[in-house]
C-alpha positions in Angstrom: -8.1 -17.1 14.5 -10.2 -20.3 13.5 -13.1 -18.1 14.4 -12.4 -15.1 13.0 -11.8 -16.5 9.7 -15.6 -18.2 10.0 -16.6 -15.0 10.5 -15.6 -13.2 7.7 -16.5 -16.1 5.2 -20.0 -16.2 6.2 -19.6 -12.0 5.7 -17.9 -13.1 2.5 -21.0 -15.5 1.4 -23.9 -13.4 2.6 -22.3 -10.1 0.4 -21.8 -12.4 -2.4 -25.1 -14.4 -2.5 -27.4 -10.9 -1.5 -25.8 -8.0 -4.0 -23.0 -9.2 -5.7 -24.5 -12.7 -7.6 -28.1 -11.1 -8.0 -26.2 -8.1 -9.7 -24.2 -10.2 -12.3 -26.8 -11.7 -13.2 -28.3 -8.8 -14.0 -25.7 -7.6 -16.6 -25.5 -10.7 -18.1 -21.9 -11.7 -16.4 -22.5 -14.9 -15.0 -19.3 -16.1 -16.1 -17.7 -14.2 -13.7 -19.1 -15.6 -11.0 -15.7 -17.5 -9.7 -13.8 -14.5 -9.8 -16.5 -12.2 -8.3 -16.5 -14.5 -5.3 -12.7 -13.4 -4.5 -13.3 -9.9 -5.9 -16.4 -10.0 -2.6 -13.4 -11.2 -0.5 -11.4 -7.3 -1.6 -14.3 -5.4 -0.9 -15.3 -6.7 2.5 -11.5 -6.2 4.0 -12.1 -2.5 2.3 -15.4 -2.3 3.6 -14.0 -2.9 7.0 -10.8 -1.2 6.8 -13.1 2.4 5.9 -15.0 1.4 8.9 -11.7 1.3 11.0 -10.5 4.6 9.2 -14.0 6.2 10.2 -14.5 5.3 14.1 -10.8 5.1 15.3 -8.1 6.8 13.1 -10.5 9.7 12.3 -11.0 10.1 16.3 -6.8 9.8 17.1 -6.4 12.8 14.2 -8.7 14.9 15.8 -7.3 13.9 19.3 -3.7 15.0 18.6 -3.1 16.8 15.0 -0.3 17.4 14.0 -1.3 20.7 11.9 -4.6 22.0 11.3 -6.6 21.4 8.4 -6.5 23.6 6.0 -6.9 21.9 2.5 -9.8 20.0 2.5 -10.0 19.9 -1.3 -6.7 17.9 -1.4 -8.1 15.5 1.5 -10.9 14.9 -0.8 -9.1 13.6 -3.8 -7.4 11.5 -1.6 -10.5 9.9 -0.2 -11.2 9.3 -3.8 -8.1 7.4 -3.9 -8.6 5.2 -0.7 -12.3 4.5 -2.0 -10.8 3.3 -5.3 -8.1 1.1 -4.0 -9.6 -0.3 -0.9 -12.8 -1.1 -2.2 -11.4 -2.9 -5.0 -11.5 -1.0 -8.4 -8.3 -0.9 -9.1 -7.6 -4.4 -8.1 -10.3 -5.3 -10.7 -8.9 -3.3 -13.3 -5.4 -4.6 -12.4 -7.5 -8.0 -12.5 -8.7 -7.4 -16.4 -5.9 -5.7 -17.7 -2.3 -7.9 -15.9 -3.7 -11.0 -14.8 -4.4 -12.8 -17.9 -0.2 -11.8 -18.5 0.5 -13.5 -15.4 -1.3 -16.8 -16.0 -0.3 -17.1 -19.3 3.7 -16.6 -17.8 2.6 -18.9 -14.8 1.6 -21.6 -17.4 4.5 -21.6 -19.5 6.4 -21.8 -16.2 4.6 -25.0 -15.6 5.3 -26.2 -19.1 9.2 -25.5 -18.7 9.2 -27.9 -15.6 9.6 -24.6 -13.2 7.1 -25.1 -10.4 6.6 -22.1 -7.4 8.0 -22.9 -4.4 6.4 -22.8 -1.0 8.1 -20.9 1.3 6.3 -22.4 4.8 8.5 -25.8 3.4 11.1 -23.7 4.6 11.3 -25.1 8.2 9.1 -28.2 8.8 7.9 -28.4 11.7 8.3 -24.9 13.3 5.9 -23.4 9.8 3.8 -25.9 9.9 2.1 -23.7 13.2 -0.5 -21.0 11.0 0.8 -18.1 12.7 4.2 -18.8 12.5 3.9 -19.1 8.7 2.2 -16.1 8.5 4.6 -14.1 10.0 7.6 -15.8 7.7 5.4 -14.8 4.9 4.8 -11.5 6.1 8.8 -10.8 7.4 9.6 -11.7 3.4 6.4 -9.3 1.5 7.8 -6.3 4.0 11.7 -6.7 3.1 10.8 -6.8 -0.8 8.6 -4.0 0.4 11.3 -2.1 1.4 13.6 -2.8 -1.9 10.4 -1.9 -3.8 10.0 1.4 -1.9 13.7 2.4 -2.3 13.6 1.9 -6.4 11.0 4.5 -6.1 13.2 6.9 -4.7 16.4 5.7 -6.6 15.9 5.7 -10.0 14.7 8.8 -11.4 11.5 7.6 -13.8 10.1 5.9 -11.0 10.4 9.0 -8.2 8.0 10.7 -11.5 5.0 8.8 -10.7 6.3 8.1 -7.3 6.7 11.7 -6.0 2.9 12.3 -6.7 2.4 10.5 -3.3 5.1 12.5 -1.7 3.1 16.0 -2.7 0.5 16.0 -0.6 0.9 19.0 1.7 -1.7 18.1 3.8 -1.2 14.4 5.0 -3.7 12.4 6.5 -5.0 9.1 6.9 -6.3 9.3 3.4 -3.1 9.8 1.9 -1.6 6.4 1.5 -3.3 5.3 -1.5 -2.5 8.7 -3.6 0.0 7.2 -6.0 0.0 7.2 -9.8 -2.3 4.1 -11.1 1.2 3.1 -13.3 3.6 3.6 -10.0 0.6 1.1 -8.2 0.7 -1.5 -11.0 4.4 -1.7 -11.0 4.7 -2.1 -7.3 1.1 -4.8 -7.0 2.5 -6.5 -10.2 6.0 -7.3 -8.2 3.8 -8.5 -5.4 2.1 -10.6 -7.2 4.5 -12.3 -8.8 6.5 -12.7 -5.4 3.3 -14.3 -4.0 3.4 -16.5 -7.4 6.9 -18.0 -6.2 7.0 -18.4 -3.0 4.0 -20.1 -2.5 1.2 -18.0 -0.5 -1.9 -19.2 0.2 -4.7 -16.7 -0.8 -5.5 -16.5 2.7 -2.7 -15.0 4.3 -2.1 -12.6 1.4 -5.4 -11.2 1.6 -4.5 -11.3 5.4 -1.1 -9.9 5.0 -2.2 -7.1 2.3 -5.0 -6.0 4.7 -2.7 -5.5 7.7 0.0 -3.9 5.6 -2.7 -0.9 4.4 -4.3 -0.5 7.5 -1.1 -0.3 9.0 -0.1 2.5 6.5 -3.2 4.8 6.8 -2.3 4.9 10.4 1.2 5.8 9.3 0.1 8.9 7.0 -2.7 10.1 10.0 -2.0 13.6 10.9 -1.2 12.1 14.3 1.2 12.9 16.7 2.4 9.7 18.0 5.4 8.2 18.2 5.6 4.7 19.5 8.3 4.9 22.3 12.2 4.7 22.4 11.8 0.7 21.9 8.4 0.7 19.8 9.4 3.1 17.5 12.3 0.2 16.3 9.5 -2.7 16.0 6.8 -1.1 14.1 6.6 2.1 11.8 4.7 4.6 13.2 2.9 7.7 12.4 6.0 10.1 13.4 8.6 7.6 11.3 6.9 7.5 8.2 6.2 11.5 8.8 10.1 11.9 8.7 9.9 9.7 4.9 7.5 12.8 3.6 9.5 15.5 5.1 10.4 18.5 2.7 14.1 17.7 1.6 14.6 15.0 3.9 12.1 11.9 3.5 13.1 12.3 -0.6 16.5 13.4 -0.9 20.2 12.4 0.4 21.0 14.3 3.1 22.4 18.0 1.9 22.8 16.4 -1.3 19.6 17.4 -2.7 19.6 14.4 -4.8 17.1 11.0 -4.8 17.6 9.0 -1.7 15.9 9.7 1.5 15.4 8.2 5.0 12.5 5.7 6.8 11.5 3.4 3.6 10.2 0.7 6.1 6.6 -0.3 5.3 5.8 -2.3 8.2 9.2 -2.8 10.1 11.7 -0.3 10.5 14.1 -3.0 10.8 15.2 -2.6 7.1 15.9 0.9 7.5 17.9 -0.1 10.6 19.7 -3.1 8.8 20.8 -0.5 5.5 21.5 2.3 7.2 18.1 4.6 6.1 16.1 4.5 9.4 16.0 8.0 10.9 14.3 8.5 14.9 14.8 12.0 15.4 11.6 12.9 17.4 10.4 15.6 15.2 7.0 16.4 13.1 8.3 18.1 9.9 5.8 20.0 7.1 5.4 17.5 3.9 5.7 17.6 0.6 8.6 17.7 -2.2 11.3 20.9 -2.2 10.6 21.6 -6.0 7.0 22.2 -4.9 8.1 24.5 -2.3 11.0 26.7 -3.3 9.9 26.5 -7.4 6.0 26.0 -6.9 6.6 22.9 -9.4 3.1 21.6 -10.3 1.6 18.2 -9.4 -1.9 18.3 -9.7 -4.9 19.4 -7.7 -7.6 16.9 -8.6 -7.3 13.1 -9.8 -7.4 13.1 -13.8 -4.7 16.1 -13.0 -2.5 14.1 -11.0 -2.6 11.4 -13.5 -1.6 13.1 -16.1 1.3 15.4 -14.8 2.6 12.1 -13.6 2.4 11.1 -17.1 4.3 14.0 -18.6 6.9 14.0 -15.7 7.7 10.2 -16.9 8.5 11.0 -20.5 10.5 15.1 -18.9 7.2 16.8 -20.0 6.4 18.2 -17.0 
């Protein structure tokens, strides 16, 4: 691991001293430089998370589709999507807009004698071992994961901006990253201040947020692949989370027609498994939402569309 880490901070360095230094400069931002140093850290995991998407899930999709492609317009605005998140905008704007909210609560933490609390203290001796820690860390992101995903079905102005994600028809391994930009700042925000508390080393977030979206493109590939009787209960895979975006059952209670749903596990289906959600039936459903279907309810074609539906669905516009 020792290595690999050398390797991406001399990828890190090199991007940072050759385009993104020279370019600040430029534009008269040199006071950014600190922050544009971590901001080069986003957009090489992005960079090479694209690349992943480009030579090996692209490949598997075309290997074993689930359905044809017919909607390569939708696709398309969900590329836009992935290129915005995984390369960093939104992070950036999440940056400029929240983050000087989150210091300024951080500090008066501090002040107030409350001091974040480092969760690899946990078990001396055993978390002391890197990998180890990382795997606590990332055992604890996943299970608030799972709560985080489960408001989003449960309470009814979240599933507004939250069913946007839920209504694309055509689901590939673009799709993870069409959400609402509101329904993406409430979840990273959480995150965030999770990581705040317990103690995370940049490091292994970074580490554990790259792993957790690679992981999730995978999931959304129009792939079909399940994982095995056993795997299937160890990791989410592409079948799994297909059953979560299945029409009337990934959204809804079962025959109830009401919020709820089945396979909220982002990384471990463990959760699902533990609170009774998880759902293996060895089937590859159509996707989308049932109002979409049955009364041709309206959520957007292009981006600035999507957006703003979402919107007007928030305040029962829409």
């Amino acid at each position: 691991m020792n290595w690999l880490a050398d390797v991406f901070d001399g990828a890190q360095q090199w991007l940072y001293e050759a385009v993104v230094q020279p370019a600040l400069f430029t534009l008269g931002l040199g006071q950014l430089l600190e922050d544009a140093y971590a901001a080069t850290g986003w957009l090489l995991v992005g960079l090479l998370q694209i690349a992943i998407l480009l030579l090996v899930f692209g490949p598997l999709q075309r290997w074993r589709p689930v359905e044809p492609v017919t909607d390569r317009a939708a696709i398309r605005t969900d590329i836009l999507y992935t290129l915005i998140h995984r390369l960093g905008l939104f992070r950036l704007g999440l940056f400029f807009l929240v983050q000087p909210l989150f210091d300024e609560a951080a500090g008066s933490l501090h002040l107030a004698g409350i001091a974040g609390w480092h969760l690899d203290n946990l078990w001396p001796g055993v978390t002391d071992v890197p990998w180890m820690s990382f795997l606590l860390y990332l055992l604890v992101f996943d299970l608030a994961d799972y709560w985080i995903h489960r408001g989003q079905h449960a309470w009814n102005w979240w599933w507004s901006l939250h069913a946007l994600h839920h209504s694309q028809r055509q689901m590939t391994m673009w799709s993870d990253n069409r959400n609402h930009l509101l329904d993406d700042m409430l979840r990273d925000g959480l995150m965030v201040v999770l990581a705040q508390v317990i103690g995370i080393a940049p490091g292994q977030f970074v580490a554990i947020v790259a792993l957790t979206q690679l992981s999730e493109s995978l999931q959304h590939a129009n792939l079909r692949l399940s994982f095995g009787r056993i795997g299937e209960r160890l990791w989410v895979s592409p079948r799994f989370h297909r059953l979560h975006h299945a029409i009337g059952l990934g959204h809804e209670s079962r025959g109830r027609g009401s919020l709820g749903g089945h396979n909220f596990g982002v990384l471990l289906p463990w959760w699902d498994m533990l609170f009774g959600t998880a759902n293996f039936e060895n089937r590859y459903d159509a996707t989308g939402i049932r109002d979409q279907v049955e009364k041709n309810r309206d959520y957007g074609r292009g981006f600035w569309a999507q957006q703003w539906l979402g919107l007007k669905r928030l305040v029962g516009r829409a």
